[in-house]
C-alpha positions in Angstrom: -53.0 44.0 -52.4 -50.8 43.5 -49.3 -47.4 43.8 -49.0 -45.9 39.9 -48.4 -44.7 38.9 -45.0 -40.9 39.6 -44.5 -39.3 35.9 -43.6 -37.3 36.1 -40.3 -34.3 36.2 -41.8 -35.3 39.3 -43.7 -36.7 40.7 -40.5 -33.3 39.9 -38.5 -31.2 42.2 -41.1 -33.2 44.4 -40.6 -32.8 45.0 -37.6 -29.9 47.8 -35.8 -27.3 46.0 -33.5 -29.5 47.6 -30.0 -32.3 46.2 -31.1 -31.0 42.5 -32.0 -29.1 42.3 -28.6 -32.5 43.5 -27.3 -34.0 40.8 -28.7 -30.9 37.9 -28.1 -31.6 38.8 -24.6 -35.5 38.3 -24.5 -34.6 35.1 -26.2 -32.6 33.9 -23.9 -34.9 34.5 -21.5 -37.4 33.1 -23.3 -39.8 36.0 -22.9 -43.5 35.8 -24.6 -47.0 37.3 -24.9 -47.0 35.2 -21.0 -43.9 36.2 -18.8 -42.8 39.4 -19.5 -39.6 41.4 -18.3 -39.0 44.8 -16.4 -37.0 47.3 -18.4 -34.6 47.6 -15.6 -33.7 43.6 -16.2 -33.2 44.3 -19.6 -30.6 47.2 -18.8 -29.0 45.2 -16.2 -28.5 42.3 -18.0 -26.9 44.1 -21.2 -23.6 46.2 -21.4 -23.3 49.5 -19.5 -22.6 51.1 -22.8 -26.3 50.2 -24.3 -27.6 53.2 -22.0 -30.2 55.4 -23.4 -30.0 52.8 -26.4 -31.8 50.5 -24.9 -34.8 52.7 -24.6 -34.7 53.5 -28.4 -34.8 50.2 -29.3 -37.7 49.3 -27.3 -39.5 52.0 -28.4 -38.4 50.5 -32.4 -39.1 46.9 -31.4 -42.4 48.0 -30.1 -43.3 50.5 -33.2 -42.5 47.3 -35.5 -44.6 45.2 -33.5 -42.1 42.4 -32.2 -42.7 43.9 -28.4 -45.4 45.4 -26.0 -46.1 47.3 -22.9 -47.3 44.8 -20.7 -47.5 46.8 -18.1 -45.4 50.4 -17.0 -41.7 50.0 -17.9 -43.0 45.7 -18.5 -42.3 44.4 -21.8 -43.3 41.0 -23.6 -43.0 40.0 -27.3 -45.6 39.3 -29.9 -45.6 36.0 -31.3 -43.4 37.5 -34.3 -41.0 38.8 -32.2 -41.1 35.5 -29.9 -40.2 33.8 -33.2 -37.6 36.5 -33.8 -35.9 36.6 -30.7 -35.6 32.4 -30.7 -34.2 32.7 -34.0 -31.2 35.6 -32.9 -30.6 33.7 -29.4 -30.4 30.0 -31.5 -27.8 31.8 -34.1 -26.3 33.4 -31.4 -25.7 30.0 -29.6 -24.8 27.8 -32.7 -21.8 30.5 -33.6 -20.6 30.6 -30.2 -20.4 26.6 -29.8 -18.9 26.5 -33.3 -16.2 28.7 -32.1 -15.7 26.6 -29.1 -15.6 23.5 -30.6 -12.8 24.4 -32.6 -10.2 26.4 -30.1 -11.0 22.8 -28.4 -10.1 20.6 -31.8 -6.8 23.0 -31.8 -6.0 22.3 -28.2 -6.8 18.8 -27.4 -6.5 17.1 -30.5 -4.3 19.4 -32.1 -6.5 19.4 -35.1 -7.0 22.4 -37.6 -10.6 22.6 -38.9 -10.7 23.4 -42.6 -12.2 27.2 -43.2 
């Protein structure tokens, strides 16, 4: 017998901090098995402070699966991690426009939303 299929969910948690941020950005971007990224685009576009772990978790990502070597130092995501990464980057976004939307309830309308 097989072992059942983590949910995404499951598979987000998981996941260490370097290697969801690795994946928020590829989501953003929405990278797949088609357009890939350079590993230098990836370090650019993340924190100075990610460094060398950056390169740890691609190495992870890519022993669990969720990304390949497209090329040298070009990486793309399996459909998993495609769905993974969407997932991250759409939680990601959700939070952050919740936030937003009510610092602007508190300033324009003067409204405080119920926690």
């Amino acid at each position: 017998m097989s072992d059942p299929i983590p949910s995404i969910n499951e598979i987000i948690t998981s996941l260490d901090k370097y290697e969801r941020r690795v994946l928020r950005f590829l989501g953003k971007e929405h990278i797949s098995n088609n357009k890939n990224v350079r590993l230098e685009t990836i370090k650019k576009n993340l924190p100075n402070r990610y460094g060398k772990n950056v390169d740890n978790a691609l190495k992870s990502l890519k022993s669990k699966g969720y990304v390949y070597n497209y090329r040298h130092k070009n990486y793309g995501l399996s459909p998993l991690g495609k769905k993974v990464a969407e997932k991250i980057y759409d939680d990601f976004m959700k939070d952050r426009h919740a936030d937003l939307n009510r610092i602007l309830m508190v300033q324009i309308y003067g409204i405080r939303p119920r926690s």
